[in-house]
N, C-alpha and C positions, 0 to 999 in steps of 0.2 A: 376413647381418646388415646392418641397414641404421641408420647411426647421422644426426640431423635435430638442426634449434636449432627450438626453438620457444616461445610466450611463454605465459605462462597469464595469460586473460584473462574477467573475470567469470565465473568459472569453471569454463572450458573450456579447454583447452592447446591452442593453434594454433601447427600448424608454419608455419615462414617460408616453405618453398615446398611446391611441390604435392607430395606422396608416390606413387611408384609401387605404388600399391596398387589391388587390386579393388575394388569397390564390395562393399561388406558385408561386407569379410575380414578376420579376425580376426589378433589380433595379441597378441603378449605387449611390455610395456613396460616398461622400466626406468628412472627420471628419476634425470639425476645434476641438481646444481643448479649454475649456472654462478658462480663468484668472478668481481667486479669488475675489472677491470683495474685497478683504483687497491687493490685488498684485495690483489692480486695482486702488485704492486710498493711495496707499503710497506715493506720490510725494508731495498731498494735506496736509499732517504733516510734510512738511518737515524732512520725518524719513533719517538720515544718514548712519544708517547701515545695515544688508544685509537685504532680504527681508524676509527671511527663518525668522529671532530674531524677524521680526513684525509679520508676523505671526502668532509664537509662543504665543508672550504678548499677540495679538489680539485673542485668543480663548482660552486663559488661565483661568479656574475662576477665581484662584486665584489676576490677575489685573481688574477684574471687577469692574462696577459702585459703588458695594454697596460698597467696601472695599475704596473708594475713599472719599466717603461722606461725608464731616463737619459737 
C-alpha cells in the first residue's frame, strides 16, 4: 500500500512528489479529502460560530499577529 498528498487541479489530481510506479500501471485509488488545519482545531478556541467565519479570520491579513500587537 502506498498512501501520497496530492492536489486536484483543473481536473486532474497531482500528486506532490513523483510516485514509484511503472509507466502504464494500473492502480486502485481511494481519495480521502484533507480537513484544514484551522477546520481541524476549532474546538480548541472554543470558536462558537460557523467554521466557514473562522476560517475566514484565520487567513485574513487583515486579523493578523502584527495588527494585534501592544
Amino acid at each position: 500500500m502506498l498512501e501520497i498528498e496530492a492536489i486536484y487541479e483543473n481536473g486532474v489530481l497531482k500528486p506532490i512528489r513523483p510516485l514509484p510506479l511503472e509507466e502504464y500501471q494500473f492502480v486502485h485509488v481511494t481519495i480521502q479529502v484533507k480537513t484544514s488545519r484551522i477546520r481541524q482545531s476549532a474546538g480548541l478556541i472554543r470558536w462558537k460560530g460557523p467554521a466557514e467565519e473562522l476560517e475566514r479570520v484565520a487567513i485574513d491579513p487583515e486579523f493578523g499577529p502584527e495588527e494585534n500587537s501592544l
